[in-house]
Steps between C-alpha positions, in 0.01 A plus 500: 500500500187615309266710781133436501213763402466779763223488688355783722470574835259263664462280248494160497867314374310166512326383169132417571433135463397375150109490589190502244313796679240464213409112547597225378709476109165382282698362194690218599752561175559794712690320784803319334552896395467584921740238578806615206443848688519390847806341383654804332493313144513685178090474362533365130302679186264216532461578876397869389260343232303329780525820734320703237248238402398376822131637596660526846652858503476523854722200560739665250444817704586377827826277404624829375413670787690228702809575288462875556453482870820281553699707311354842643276399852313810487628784345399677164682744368407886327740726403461930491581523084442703221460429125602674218462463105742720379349441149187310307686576148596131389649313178277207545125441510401215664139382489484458887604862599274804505831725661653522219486803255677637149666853484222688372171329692313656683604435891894464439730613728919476593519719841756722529821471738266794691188249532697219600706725762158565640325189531863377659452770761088427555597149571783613759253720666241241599760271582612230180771309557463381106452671159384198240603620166380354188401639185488412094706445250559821416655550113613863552697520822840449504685261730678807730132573580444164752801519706481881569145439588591317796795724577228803438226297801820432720590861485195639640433155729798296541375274748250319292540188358481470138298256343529555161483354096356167402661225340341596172624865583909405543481325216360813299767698714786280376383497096510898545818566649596265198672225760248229389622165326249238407831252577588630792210715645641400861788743458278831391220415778763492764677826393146644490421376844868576648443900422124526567620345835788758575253768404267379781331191396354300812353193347248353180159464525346208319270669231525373137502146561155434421463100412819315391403328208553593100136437384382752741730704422447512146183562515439740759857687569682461197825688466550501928834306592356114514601339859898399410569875517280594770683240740827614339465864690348367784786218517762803438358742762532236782818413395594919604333454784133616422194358617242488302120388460295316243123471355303355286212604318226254515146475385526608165608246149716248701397205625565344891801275415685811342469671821665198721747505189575861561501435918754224444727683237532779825527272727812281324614860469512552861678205592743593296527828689416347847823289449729791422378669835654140658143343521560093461221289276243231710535336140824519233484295174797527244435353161159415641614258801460580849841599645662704813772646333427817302637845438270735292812721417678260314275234402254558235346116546386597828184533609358567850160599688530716771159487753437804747175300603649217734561531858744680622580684181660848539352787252804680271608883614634718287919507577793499286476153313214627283144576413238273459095496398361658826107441361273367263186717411241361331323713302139508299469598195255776435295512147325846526688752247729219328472338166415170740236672670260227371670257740310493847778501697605286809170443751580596867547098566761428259713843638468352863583114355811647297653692807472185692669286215762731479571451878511133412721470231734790532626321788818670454400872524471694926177690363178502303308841446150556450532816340213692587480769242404189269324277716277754700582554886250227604657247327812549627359465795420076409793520328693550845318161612640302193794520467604879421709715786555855340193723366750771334488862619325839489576522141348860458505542087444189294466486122565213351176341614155643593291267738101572427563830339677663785758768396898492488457644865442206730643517810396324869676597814683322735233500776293338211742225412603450839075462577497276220798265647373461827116431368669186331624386802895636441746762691567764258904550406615758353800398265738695266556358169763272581219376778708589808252646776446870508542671833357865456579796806267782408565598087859304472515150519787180493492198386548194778857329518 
């Protein structure tokens, strides 16, 4: 039997009712959309179509916020975490990054197996339970180099989990240790993901997807692995028992209906891993007719939706059977000090409509994060209210992405994030990685059962 979310102490077990604490729904397209939800039914593309055009965001808002409540009554979740960027040295230069250097520019950097001890031991001392792990695509290091990295962090803090390499990185991992085949690229991501997980691997985060489509990619990430081989490593890694997150990178060349595109290409990917785990479909089609009889092992005809959003639905823990997509994080795209820096950018309404359509129409995936690094404290905070239930973690260093100037040092505390939680009306939970509550006695800490 598949246990439900932990919740902790105190807390309510009992969803809150499905109410509209911000008035009445305004657009009436909007409540066909309120009743598939109530229901538990898979939202269509069109469905998404009318939840971004609708001038009612607020009735978008609070469906989502229904959905997020039911599935997590009133807990939101922070984790103690730090980052690192073992490199900015990359093969590629895509038009939406300003990370990104070449070997001789001015700011490039690979840190030493000293550097990286350090930061391993910083995070340990004010109390991490993670280490996220992502850099370039670096053309000079050789393949040895990732796996002893994680031995090299484990050796100097073994009890932190190990969040480590995009999708975009293991596939740059398996072309250098020469175990890449365009026929059969399945085979050299899994050996790839088989020894970085021996050498300490916890899970994947879900950088590099950006948006799932080929004219975007063409035009503003040429040369990045296009969205078949990004699911591929994701689709491996939960098949050896990693979980792993997602994103995608909004706001920028794309267009709305390629986002729900990219939403529903993860979430027919998560059914898929939702059924190994022993999850059964509220709808199965083979050959495009409804049907109760499937088996996603052996039948390649078969088709099924799995729904976490209807009543009495149980949320997926991580166990022997296999990972799965723990989150979605939506993420805006920032212009200033990329070649598309004469985009404007995402306003502040379409970053709170977009976390609330993901809620919607990822009905398959336990969490939504409103990363706040990208989407500023505050609005995490009315984030929490539509449909997101995780605001990330201390974070400390940050690189990749420089909200309003600030530096690669941007760091809150947990007495700020905890503040934060409880001004949006939430109890704070502090999670590990694998989102199992953290129970902390003095500077060591377990995770809950």
């Amino acid at each position: 039997m598949i246990s439900t979310t932990t919740l902790p102490a105190g807390a309510s077990t009992e969803p809150r009712p499905f109410t509209m604490t911000r008035g009445p729904i305004r657009d009436a397209a909007l409540e066909p959309i309120r009743e598939k939800v109530r229901r538990g039914q898979r939202l269509s593309l069109e469905d998404g179509m009318t939840l971004y055009e609708t001038p009612d965001v607020w009735g978008v808002c609070e469906i989502a916020d229904g959905v997020r409540r039911r599935m997590h009554a009133d807990t939101a979740y922070y984790n103690i975490n730090r980052h690192l960027n073992y490199s900015n040295i990359c093969a590629l230069s895509c038009k939406f990054c300003e990370f990104f250097r070449k070997k001789d520019d001015a700011g490039a950097y690979t840190k030493t197996t000293e550097q990286i001890q350090a930061e391993a031991l910083a995070g340990v001392n004010n109390g991490a339970t993670e280490m996220h792990i992502v850099g370039e695509l670096h053309p000079y290091l050789p393949w040895d180099a990732y796996p002893q990295m994680l031995r090299d962090i484990h050796e100097v803090a073994p009890d932190l989990h190990l969040k480590a390499f995009t999708a975009v990185e293991i596939v740059h991992l398996a072309k250098i240790a020469k175990r890449y085949k365009k026929d059969d690229r399945r085979t050299g991501i899994r050996w790839v993901l088989s020894e970085l997980k021996a050498a300490g691997l916890g899970s994947l985060p879900g950088g590099g997807a950006e948006v799932f489509d080929d004219r975007v990619h063409d035009e503003a990430y040429k040369g990045k692995i296009r969205s078949d081989a990004w699911l591929d490593v994701h689709t491996v890694a939960h098949e050896l028992g990693l979980n792993t997150n997602c994103t995608i990178l909004y706001g920028h060349i794309e267009q709305r209906r390629e986002r729900l595109v990219h939403m529903d290409m993860l979430r027919r990917a998560q059914d898929l891993a939702l059924a190994r785990k022993g999850y059964m479909p509220t709808r199965a089609r083979r050959d495009g007719e409804e049907t109760t009889e499937w088996d996603s092992a052996v039948d390649p005809d078969w088709a099924g939706e799995i729904s976490l959003h209807g009543e009495g639905a149980t949320l997926p823990t991580p166990d022997a059977k296999g990972g799965y997509f723990q989150t979605i994080i939506p993420l805006p795209f920032f212009p200033d000090g990329s070649e598309l820096e004469h985009l404007p950018g995402p306003s502040g309404l379409e970053n709170l409509r977009t976390i609330a359509i993901s809620r919607l129409m990822l009905d398959n995936f336990p969490h939504v994060k409103a990363f706040w690094i990208m989407q500023t404290l505050a609005m995490a905070q009315l984030m929490l209210q539509s449909g997101a239930d995780d605001i990330d973690g201390t974070v400390v260093w940050y690189d990749i992405t420089k909200l309003g100037g600030s530096s690669t040092h941007q760091e809150v505390t947990t007495w700020s994030l905890c503040k934060a939680i409880r001004e949006a009306g939430f109890t704070p939970v502090e999670r590990d990685t694998l989102y199992r509550k953290v129970v902390r006695d003095g500077k060591s800490w377990s995770v809950e059962a």
